[in-house]
DRENPA-3360 file (N, C-alpha, C; in nm, 2 decimals, always signed):
BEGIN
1 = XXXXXXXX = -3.21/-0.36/-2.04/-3.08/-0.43/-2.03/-3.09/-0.54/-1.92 ~ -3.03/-0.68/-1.95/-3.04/-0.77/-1.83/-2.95/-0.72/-1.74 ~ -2.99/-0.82/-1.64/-2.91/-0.81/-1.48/-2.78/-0.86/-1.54 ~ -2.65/-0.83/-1.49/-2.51/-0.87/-1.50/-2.43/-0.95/-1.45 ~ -2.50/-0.90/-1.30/-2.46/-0.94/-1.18/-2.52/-1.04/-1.08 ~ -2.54/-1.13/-1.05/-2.62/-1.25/-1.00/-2.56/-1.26/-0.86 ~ -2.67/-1.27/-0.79/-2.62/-1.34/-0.60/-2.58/-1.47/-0.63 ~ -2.43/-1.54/-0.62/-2.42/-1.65/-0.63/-2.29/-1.66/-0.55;
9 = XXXXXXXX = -2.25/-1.79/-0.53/-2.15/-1.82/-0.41/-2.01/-1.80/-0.51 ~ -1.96/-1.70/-0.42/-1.81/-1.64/-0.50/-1.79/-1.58/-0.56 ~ -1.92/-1.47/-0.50/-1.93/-1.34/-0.57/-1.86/-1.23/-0.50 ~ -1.78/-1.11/-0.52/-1.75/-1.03/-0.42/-1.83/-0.94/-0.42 ~ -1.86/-0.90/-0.31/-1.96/-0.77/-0.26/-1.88/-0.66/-0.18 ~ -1.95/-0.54/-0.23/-1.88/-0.42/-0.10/-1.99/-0.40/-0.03 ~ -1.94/-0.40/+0.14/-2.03/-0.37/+0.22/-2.03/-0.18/+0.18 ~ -2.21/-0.17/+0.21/-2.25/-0.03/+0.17/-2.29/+0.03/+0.29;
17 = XXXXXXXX = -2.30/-0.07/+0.40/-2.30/+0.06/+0.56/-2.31/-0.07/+0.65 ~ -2.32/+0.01/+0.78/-2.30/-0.04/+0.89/-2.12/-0.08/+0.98 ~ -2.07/-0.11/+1.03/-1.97/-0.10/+1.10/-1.86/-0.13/+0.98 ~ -1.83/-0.22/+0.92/-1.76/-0.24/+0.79/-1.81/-0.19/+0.67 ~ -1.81/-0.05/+0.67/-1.86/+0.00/+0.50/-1.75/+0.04/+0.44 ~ -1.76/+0.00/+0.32/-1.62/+0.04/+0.24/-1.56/-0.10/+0.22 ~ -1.61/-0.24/+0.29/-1.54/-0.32/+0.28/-1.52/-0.42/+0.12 ~ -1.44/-0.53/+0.11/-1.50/-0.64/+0.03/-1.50/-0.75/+0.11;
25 = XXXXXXXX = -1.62/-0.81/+0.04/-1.64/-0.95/+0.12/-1.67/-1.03/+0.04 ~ -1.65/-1.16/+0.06/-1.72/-1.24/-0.06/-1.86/-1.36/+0.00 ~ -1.91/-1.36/-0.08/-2.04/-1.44/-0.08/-1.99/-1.62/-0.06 ~ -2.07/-1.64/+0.09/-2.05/-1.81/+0.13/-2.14/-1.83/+0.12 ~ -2.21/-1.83/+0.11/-2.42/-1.88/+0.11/-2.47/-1.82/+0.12 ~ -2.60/-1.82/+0.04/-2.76/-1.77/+0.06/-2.81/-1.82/+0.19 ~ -2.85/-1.76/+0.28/-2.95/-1.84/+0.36/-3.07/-1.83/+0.35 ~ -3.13/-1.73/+0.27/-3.26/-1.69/+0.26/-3.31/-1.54/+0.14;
33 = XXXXXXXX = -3.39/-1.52/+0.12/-3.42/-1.42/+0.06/-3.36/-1.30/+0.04 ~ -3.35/-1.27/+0.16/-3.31/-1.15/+0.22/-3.16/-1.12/+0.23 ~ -3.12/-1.27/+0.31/-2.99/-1.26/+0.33/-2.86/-1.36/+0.29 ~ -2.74/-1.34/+0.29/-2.64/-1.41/+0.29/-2.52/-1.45/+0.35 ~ -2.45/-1.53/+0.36/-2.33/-1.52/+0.46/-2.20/-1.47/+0.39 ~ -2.12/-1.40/+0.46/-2.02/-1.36/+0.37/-1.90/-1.39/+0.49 ~ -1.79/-1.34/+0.38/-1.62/-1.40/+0.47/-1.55/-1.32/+0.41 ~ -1.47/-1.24/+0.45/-1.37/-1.19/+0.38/-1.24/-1.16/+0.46;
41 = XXXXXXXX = -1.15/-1.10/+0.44/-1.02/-1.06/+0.51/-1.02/-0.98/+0.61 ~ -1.10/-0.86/+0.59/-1.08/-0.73/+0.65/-1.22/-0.77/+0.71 ~ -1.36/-0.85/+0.68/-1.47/-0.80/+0.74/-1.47/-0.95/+0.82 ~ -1.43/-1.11/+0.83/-1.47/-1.20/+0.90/-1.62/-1.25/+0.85 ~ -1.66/-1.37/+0.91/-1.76/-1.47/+0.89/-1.89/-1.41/+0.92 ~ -1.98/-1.36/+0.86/-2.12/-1.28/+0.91/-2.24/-1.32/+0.80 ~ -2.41/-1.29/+0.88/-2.47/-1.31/+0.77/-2.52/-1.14/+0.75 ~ -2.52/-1.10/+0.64/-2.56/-0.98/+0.60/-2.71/-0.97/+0.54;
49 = XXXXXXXX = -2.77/-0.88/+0.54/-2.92/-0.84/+0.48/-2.82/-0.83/+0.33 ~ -2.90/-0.85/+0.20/-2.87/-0.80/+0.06/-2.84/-0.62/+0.06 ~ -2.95/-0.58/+0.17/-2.99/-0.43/+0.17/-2.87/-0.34/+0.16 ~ -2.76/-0.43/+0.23/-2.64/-0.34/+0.31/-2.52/-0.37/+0.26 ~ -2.50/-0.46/+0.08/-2.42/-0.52/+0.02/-2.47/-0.43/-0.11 ~ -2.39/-0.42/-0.19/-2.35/-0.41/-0.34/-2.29/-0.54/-0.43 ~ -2.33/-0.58/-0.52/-2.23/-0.69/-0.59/-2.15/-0.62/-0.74 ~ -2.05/-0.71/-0.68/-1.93/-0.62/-0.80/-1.95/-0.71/-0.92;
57 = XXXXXXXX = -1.86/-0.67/-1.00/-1.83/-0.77/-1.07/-1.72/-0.88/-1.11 ~ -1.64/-0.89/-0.98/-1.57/-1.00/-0.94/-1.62/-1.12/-0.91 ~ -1.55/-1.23/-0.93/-1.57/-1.31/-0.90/-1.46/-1.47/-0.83 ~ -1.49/-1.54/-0.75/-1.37/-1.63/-0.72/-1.43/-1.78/-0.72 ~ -1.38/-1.88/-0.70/-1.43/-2.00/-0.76/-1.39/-2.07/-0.59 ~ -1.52/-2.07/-0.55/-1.49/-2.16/-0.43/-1.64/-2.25/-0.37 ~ -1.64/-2.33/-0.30/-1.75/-2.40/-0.30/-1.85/-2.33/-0.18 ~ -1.98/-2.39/-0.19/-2.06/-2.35/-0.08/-1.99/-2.37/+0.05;
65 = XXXXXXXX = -2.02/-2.26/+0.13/-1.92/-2.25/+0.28/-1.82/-2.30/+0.26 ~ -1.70/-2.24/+0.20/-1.57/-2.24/+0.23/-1.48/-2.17/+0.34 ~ -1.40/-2.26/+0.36/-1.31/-2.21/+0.52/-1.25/-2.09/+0.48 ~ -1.21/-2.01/+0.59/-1.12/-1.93/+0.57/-0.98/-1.93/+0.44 ~ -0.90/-2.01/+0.51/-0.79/-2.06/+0.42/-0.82/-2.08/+0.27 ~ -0.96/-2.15/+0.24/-0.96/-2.20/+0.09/-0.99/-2.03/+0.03 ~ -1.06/-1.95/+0.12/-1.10/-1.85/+0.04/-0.98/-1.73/+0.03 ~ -0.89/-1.74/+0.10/-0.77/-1.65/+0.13/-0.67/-1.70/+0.01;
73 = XXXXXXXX = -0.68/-1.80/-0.04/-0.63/-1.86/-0.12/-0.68/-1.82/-0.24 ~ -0.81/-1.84/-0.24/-0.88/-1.79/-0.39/-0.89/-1.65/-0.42 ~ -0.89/-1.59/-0.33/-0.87/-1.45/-0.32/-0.72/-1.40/-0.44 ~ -0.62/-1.49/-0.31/-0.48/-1.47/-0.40/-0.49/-1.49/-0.52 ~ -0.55/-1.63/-0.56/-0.53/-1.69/-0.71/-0.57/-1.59/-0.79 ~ -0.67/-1.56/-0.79/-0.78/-1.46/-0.86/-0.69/-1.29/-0.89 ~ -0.65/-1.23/-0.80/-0.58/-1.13/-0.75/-0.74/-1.04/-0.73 ~ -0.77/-1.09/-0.63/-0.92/-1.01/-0.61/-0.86/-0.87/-0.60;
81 = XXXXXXXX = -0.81/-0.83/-0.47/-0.80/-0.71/-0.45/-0.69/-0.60/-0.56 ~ -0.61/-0.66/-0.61/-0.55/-0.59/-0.72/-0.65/-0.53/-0.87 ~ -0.73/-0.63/-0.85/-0.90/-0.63/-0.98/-0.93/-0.50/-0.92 ~ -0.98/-0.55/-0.78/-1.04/-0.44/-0.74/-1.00/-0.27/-0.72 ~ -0.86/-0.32/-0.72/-0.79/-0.13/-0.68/-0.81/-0.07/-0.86 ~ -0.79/-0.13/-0.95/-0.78/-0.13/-1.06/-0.93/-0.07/-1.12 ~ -1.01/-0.08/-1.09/-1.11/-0.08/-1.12/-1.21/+0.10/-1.10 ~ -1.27/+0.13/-1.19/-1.30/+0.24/-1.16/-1.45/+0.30/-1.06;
89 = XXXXXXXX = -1.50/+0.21/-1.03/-1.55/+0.20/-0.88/-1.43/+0.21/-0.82 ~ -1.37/+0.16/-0.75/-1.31/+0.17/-0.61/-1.16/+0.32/-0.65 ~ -1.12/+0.32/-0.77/-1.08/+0.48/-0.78/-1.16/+0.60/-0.71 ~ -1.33/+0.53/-0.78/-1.40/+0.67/-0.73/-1.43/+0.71/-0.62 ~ -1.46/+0.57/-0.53/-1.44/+0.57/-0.39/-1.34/+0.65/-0.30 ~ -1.20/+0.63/-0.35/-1.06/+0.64/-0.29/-1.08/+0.82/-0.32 ~ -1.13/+0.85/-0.43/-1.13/+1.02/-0.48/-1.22/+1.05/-0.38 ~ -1.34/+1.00/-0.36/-1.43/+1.07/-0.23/-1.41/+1.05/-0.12;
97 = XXXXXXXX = -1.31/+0.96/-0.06/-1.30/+0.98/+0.05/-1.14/+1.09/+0.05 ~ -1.11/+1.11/+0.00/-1.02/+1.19/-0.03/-1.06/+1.34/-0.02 ~ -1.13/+1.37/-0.10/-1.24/+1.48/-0.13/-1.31/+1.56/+0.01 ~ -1.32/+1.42/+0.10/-1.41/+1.47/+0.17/-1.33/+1.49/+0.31 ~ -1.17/+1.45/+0.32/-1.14/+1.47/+0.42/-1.02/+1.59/+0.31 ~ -1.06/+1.67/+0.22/-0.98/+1.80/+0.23/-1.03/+1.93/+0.37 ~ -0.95/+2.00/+0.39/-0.98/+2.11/+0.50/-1.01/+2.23/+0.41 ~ -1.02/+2.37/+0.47/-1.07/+2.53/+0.36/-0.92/+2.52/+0.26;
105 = XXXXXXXX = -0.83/+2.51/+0.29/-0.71/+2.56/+0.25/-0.68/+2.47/+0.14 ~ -0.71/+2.31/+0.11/-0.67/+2.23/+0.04/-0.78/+2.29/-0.07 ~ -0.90/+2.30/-0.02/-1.04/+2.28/-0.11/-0.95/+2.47/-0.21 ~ -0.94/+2.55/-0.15/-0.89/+2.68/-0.20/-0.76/+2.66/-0.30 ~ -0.70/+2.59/-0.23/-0.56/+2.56/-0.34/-0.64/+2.46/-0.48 ~ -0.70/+2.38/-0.43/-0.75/+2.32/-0.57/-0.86/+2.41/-0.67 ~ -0.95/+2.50/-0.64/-0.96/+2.60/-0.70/-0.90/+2.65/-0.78 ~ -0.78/+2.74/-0.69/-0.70/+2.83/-0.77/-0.61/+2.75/-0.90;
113 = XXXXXXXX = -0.58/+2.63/-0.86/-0.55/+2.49/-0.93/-0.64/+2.47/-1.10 ~ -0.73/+2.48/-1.05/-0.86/+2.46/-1.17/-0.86/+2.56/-1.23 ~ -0.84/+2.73/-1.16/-0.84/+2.84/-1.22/-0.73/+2.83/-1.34 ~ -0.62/+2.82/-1.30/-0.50/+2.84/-1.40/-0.53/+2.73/-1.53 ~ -0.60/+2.61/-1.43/-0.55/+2.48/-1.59/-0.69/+2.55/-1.67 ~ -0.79/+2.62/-1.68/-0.88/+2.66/-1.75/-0.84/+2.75/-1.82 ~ -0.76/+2.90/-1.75/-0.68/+2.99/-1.87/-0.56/+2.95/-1.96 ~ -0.52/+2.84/-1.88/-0.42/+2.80/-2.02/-0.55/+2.73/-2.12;
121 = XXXXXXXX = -0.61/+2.62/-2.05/-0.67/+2.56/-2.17/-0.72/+2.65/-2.30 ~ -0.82/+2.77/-2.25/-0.85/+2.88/-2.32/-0.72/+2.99/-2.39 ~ -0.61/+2.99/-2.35/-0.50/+3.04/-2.40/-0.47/+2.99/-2.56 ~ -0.46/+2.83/-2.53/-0.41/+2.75/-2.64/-0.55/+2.73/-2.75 ~ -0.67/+2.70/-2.69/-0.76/+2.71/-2.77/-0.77/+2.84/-2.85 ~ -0.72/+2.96/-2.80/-0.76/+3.08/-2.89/-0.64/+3.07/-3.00 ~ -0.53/+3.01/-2.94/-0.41/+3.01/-3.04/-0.45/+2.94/-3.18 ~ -0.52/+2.83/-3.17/-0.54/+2.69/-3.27/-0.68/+2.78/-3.36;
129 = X = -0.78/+2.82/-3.28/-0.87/+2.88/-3.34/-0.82/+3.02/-3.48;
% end
């Protein structure tokens, strides 16, 4: 299957670790092999390794190194972040970090939660059978 997704300027990326993980950013230039400069709302003007980015499949229409403002703008036009809440990557995200900040008592109630929706399910299936 080809590649889908291409490094190209005004591409959005989630940062995948280091001090901003979790973020989106978008792609302002290649500088090199390895790396790129990105800008975004929440993360600011940085060059990143490829290593420590993901590319989505969003995209916004802005030129090589764009200012702040032009890309805040393209951001809006586009409705990047609306794409993005929409989207089932960043759902699955929002469910793991969810997941992972339950305590014994949440993780126990959802159990007992899964227990009941499985005896009904098997309730009604014996009925139809």
């Amino acid at each position: 299957m080809p590649f889908q997704r291409f490094m190209e300027v005004g591409r959005i990326v989630l940062i995948n670790y280091g001090p901003e993980a979790g973020k989106l950013a978008t792609v302002i230039d290649v500088v090199d092999q390895n790396k790129c400069l990105i800008d975004g709302p929440q993360t600011g003007r940085q060059v990143i390794s490829f290593t420590r980015i993901a590319l989505t499949d969003l995209t916004v229409k802005i030129q090589r190194n764009a200012r702040p403002k032009t890309l805040a703008k393209a951001w809006e036009e586009a409705g990047t972040l609306a794409a993005w809440e929409k989207s089932s990557w960043a759902k699955k995200l929002i469910a793991k970090k969810k997941r992972a900040s339950l305590n014994d008592f949440d993780r126990f109630k959802v159990m007992v939660a899964r227990k009941q929706k499985r005896e009904i399910i098997e309730k009604k299936m014996k009925e139809l059978a």
